[in-house]
C-alpha positions in Angstrom: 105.0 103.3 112.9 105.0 104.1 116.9 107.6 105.3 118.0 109.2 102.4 120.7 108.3 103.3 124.0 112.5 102.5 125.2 114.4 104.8 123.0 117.8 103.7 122.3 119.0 107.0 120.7 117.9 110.4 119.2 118.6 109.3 116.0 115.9 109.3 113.4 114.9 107.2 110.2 112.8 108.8 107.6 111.0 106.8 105.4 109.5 107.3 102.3 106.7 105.9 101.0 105.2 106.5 97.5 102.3 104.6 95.9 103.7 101.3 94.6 106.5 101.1 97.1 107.7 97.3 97.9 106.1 96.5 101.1 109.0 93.9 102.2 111.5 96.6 102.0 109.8 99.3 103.8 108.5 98.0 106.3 111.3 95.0 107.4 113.5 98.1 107.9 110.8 99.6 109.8 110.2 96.5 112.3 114.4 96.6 112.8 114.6 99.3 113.5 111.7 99.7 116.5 113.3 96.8 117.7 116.4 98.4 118.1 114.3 101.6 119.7 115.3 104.0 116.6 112.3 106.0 116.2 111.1 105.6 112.5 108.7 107.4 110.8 106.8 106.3 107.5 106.1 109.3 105.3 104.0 109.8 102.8 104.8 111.3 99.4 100.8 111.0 98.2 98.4 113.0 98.8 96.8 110.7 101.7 98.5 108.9 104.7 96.8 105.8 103.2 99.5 104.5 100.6 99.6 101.3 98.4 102.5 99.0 98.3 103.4 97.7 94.3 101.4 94.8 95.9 98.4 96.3 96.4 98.6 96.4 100.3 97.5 99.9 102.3 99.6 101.3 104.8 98.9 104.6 106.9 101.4 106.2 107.2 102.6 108.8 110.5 103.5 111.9 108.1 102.6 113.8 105.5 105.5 114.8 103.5 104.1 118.3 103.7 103.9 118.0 107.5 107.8 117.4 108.2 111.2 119.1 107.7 113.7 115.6 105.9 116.7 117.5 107.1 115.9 117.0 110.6 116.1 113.0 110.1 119.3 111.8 110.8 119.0 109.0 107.9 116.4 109.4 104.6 115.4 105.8 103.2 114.6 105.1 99.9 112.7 101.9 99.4 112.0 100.5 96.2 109.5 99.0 94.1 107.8 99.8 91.4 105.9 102.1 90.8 107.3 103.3 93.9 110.8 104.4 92.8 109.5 106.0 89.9 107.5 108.2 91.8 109.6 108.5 94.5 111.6 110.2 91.8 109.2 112.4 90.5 109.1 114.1 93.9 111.2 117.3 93.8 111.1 117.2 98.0 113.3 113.3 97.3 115.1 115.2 95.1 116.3 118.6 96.8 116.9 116.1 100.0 119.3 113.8 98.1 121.3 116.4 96.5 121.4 118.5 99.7 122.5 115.3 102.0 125.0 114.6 99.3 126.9 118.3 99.6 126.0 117.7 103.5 127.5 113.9 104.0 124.5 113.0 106.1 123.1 109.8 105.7 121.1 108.1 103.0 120.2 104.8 102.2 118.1 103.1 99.3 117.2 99.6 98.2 116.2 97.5 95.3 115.4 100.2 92.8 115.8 102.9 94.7 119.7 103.4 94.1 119.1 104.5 91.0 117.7 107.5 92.3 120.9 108.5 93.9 122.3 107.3 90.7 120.4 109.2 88.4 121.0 112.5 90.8 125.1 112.2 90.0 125.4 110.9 94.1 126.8 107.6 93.2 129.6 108.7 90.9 132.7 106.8 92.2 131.3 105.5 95.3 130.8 101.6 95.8 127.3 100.7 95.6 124.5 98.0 94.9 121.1 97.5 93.4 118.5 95.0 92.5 120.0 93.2 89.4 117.6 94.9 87.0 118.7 98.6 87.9 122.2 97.5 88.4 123.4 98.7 84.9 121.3 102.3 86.2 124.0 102.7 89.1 126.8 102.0 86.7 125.5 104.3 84.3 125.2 107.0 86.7 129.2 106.0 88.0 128.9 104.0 91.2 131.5 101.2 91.2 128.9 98.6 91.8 128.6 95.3 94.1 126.9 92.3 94.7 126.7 92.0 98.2 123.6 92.5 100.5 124.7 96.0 101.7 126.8 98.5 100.6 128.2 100.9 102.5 130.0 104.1 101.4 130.8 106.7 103.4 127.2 108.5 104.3 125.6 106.6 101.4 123.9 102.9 102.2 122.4 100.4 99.2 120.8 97.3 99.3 119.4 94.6 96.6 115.9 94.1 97.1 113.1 92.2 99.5 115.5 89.3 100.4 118.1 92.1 101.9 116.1 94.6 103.4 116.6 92.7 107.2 120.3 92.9 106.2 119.7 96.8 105.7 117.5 97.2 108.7 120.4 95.9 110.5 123.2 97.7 108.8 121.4 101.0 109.5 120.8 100.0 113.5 124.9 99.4 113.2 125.2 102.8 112.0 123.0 104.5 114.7 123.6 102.3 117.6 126.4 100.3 117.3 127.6 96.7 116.6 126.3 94.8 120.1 122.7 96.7 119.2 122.7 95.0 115.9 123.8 91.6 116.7 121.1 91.7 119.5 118.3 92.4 117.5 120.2 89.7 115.1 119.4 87.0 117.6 116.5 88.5 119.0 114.7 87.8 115.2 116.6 84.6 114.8 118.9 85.5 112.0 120.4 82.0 110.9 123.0 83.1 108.5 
């Protein structure tokens, strides 16, 4: 993703891209985020920048997972899909960066499937929450009081449902970084109806 030539902020979005990652989810968050000059970088979990959405779509991506340090990001994004979530998972980096912005309270957010990473990891326990309605009973398993709203925000931790919310998310997370009048701009910019 290029970085927007007008940055709004310092603030910066990690996200994380695994073979079989929803292409909607990932990248809508991307496009809201550029708009709102938040400099976003796709990263790759693979071994190659070229990665494959669950839909069989190539993106290049600007990192290697190898090449960059999560903790300097000032938000990690999960997206989902599948396979992408489950190999998301199986990447110990995803894993040690969860846990560690969970003792940390620095922000996180994950979508569709995704939650149920956090979920599994024992970062949703008590905290309000959603999901895609397939890995809704996941979260609850894992102890998040869950929700069926677009977004869910709790404290550091941000979900979202799936494709049809990820705008929603991209906007949430510009909220977050930039503030309400940046979101509701980029809201009307992209002619958001509802």
């Amino acid at each position: 993703m290029p970085t927007p030539e007008n940055l709004a902020t310092d603030a910066t979005v990690a996200i994380m891209l695994a073979d079989g990652f929803e292409t909607v989810e990932a990248l809508a968050v991307a496009d809201i985020l550029f708009r709102a000059g938040v400099r976003a970088d796709l990263i790759s979990v693979t071994d190659a920048r070229h990665v494959t959405s669950s839909h069989g779509i190539r993106v290049v991506a600007d990192l290697m997972l190898e090449d960059v340090d999560l903790s300097t990001y000032t938000v990690l994004f999960l997206p989902g899909g599948l396979p992408g979530t489950t190999n998301l998972k199986a990447t110990p980096a995803i894993q040690v960066e969860v846990l560690r912005r969970a003792d940390e309270g620095e922000a996180m957010a994950a979508i569709c499937a995704a939650p149920s990473i956090f979920a599994e990891l024992g970062v949703l326990d008590g905290r309000h929450a959603t999901a895609n309605p397939a890995f809704v009973k996941a979260i609850a398993a894992g102890g998040a009081i869950v929700h069926d709203n677009p977004v869910v925000v709790d404290g550091f931790i941000t979900t979202s449902r799936g494709a049809g919310t990820s705008i929603d998310l991209g906007l949430e997370i510009v909220r977050q970084l930039l503030g309400e009048d940046a979101a509701e701009a980029i809201s009307r910019g992209i002619v958001r109806t509802h």
